[in-house]
C-alpha positions as CSV (number, residue, x, y, z in Angstrom):
1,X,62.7,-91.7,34.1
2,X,62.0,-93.3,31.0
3,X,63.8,-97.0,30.8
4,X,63.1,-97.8,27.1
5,X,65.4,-101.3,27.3
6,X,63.9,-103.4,29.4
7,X,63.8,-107.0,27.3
8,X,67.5,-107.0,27.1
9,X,70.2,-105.9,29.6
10,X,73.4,-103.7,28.0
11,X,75.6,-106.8,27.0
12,X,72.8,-108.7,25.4
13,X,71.8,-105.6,23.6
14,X,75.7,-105.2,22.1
15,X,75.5,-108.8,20.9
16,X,72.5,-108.5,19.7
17,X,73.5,-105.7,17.4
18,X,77.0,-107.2,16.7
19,X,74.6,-110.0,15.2
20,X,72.4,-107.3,12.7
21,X,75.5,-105.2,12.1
22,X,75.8,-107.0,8.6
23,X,72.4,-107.0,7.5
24,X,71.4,-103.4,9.4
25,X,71.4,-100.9,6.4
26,X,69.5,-102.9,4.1
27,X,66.8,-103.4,7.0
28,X,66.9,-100.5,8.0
29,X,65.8,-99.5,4.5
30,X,63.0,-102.2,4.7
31,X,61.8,-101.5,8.3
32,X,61.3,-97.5,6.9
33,X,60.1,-98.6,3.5
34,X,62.9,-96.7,1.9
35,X,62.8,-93.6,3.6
36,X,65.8,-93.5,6.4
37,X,68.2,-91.5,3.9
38,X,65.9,-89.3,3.8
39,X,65.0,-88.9,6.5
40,X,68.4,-88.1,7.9
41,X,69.2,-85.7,5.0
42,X,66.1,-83.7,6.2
43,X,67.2,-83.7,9.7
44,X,70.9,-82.4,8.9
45,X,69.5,-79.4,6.0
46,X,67.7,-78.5,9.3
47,X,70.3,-77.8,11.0
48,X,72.2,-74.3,11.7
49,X,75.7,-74.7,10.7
50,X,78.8,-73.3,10.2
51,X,81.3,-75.1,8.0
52,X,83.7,-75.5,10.7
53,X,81.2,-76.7,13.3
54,X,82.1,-79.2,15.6
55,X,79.6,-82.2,15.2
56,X,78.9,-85.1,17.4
57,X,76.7,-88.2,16.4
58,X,75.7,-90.5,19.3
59,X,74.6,-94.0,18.4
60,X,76.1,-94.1,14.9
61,X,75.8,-97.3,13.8
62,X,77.5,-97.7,10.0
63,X,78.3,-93.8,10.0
64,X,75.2,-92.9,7.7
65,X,74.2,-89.8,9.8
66,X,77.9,-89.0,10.5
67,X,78.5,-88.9,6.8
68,X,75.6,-86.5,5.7
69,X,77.1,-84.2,8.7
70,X,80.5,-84.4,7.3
71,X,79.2,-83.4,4.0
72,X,77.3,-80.3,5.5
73,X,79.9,-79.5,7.6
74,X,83.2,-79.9,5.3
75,X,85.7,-77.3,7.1
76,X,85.0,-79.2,10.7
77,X,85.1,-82.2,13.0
78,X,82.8,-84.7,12.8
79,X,83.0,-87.9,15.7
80,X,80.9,-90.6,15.6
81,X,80.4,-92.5,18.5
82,X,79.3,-96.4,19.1
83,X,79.4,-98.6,21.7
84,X,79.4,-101.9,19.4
85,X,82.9,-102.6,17.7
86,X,81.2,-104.5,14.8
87,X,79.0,-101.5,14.1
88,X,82.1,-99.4,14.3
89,X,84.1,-101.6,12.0
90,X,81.3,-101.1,9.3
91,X,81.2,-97.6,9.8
92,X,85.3,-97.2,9.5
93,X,84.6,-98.9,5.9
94,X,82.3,-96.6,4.7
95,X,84.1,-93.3,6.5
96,X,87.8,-93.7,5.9
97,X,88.3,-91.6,3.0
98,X,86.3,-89.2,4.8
99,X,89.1,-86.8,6.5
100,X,87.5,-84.9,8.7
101,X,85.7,-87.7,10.4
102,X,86.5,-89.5,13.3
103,X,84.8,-92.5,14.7
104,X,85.4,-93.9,18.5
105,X,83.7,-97.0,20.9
106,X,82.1,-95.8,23.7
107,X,78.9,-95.4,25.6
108,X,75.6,-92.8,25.1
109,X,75.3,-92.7,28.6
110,X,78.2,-91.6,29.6
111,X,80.2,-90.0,26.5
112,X,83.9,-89.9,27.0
113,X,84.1,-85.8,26.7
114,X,84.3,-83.0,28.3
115,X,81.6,-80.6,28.6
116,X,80.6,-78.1,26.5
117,X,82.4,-79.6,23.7
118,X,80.4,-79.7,20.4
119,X,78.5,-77.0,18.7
120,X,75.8,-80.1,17.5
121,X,74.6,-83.1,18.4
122,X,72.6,-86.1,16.5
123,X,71.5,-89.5,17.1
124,X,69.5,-91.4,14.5
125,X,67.6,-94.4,15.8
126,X,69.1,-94.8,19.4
127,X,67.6,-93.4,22.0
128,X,65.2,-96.7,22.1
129,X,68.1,-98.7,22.6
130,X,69.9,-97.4,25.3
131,X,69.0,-98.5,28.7
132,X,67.8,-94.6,30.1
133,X,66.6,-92.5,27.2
134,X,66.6,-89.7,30.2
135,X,70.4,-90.1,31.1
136,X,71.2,-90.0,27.3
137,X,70.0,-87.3,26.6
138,X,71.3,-85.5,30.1
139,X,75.2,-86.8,28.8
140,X,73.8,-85.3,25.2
141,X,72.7,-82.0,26.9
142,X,76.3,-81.4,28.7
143,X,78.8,-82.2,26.1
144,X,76.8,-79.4,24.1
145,X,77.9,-75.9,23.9
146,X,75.6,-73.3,25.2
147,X,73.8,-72.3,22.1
148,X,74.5,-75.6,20.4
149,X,72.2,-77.9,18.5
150,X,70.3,-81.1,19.1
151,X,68.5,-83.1,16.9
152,X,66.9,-86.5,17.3
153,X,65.4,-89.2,14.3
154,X,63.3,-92.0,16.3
155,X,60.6,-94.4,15.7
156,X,57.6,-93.1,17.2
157,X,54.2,-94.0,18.1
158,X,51.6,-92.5,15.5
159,X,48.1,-91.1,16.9
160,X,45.5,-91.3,14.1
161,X,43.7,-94.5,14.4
162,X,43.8,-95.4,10.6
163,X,47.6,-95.0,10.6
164,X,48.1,-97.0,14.1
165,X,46.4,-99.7,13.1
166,X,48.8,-100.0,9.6
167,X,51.8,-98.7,11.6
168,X,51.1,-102.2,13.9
169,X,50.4,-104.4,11.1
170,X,53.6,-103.6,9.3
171,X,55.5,-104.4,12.3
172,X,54.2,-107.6,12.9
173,X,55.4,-108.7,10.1
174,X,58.7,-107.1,10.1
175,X,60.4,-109.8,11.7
176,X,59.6,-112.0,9.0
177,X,60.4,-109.8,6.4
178,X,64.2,-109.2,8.4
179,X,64.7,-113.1,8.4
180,X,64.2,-113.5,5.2
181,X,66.4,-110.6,3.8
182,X,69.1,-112.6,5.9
183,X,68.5,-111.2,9.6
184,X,67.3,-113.2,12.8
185,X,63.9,-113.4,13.2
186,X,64.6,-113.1,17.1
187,X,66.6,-110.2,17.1
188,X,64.0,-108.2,14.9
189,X,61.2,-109.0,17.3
190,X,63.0,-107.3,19.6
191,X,64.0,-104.3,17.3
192,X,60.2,-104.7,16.7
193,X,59.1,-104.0,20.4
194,X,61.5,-101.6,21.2
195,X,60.2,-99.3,18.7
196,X,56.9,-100.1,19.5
197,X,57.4,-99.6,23.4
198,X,59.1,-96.2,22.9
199,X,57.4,-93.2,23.7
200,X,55.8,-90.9,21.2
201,X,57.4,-87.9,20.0
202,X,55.3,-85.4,22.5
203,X,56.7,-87.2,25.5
204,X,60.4,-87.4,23.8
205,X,59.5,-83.6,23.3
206,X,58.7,-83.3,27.1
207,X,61.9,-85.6,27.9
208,X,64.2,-83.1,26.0
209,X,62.6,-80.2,28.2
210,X,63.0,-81.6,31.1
211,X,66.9,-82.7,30.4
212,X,67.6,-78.7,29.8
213,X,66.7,-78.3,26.0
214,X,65.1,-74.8,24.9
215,X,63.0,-74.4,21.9
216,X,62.2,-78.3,21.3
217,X,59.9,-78.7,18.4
218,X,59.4,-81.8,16.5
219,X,58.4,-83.5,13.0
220,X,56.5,-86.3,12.0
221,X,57.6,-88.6,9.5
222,X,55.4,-91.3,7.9
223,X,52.4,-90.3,9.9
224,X,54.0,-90.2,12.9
225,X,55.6,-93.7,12.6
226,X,59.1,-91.8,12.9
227,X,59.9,-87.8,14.1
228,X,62.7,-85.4,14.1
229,X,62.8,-83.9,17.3
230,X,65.2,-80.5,17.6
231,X,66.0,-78.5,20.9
232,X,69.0,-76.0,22.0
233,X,71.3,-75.7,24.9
């Protein structure tokens, strides 16, 4: 069982992120050098759907990944689901003109529906934030419909020695960088470890196997500083 939270406990974790909500789209563009959107617009074009899917987005932060599903999916129901209000609030902002959208507070590791609910399911840079990546992905796993589509975006932990060594050095200085585009230098060192600490995309692979996901195949981004992962219920 992989506990990828272990600096913080769950209440400390939503206040840290009720701190970063106002800042956390411009650093998240900083902390991927400008390549989140697009990463996330490559992880929804490869995706099978139907127009009138049913779509669920765990961990949605500001509603980014919720909004390129609602534009790929324009005849069906898209939820977004957060367990930090000021997050949430963020999100509402940029979503409410988006009709078939819905956003709602609640918890990854235990998601407020029933099973085999939704014909997809995303989550974009929060699996190595909850406190058990395992159980997420176990609640992710049931509230899919057999046949139904996962698909991860996650920091990662690159494997060419050239590209480590960089990957590091950028992040040791990401902190600094974060304070002084208005975050708290604290909370991105934390933000900073936990991507660092989380495991690379061939155990996530062998996490989503082991939670009941067929056909799991992943892709790096950056060189392997980031990867989609994909699997199937």
């Amino acid at each position: 069982m992989v506990k990828t939270n272990k600096l913080l406990n769950e209440h400390q974790v939503n206040a840290l992120f009720s701190r970063v909500a106002p800042h956390y789209d411009l650093l998240n563009n900083v902390i991927s050098l400008g390549t989140q959107k697009l990463w996330r617009h490559e992880m929804v074009n490869q995706l099978q759907v139907k127009a009138t899917a049913n779509a669920l987005d765990v961990c949605c932060g500001t509603g980014d990944l919720a909004i390129e599903l609602a534009k790929r999916i324009p005849n069906g129901r898209i939820t977004g689901i957060d367990f930090n209000h000021k997050m949430l609030k963020l999100a509402f902002e940029k979503t409410k003109m988006i009709g078939n959208l819905v956003l709602v507070q609640g918890d990854a590791m235990h998601l407020p529906f029933h099973d085999n609910t939704f014909d997809i399911v995303t989550i974009g840079f929060g699996l190595r934030n909850v406190p058990d990546a395992d159980q997420a992905l176990s609640e992710i796993y049931r509230v899919l419909k057999p046949g139904g589509q996962f698909a991860s975006l996650e920091m990662s932990q690159p494997t060419n020695p050239m590209v480590k060594f960089g990957w590091k050095a950028y992040f040791n200085i990401f902190p600094v960088m974060a304070s002084i585009a208005g975050g708290n230098y604290r909370d991105y060192q934390y933000l900073k470890k936990t991507s660092q600490q989380f495991v690379s995309a061939h155990q996530l692979a062998r996490m989503m196997k082991a939670a009941g996901f067929k056909e799991v195949h992943y892709q790096p981004l950056n060189f392997g500083a980031a990867a989609l992962h994909f699997g199937n219920k």
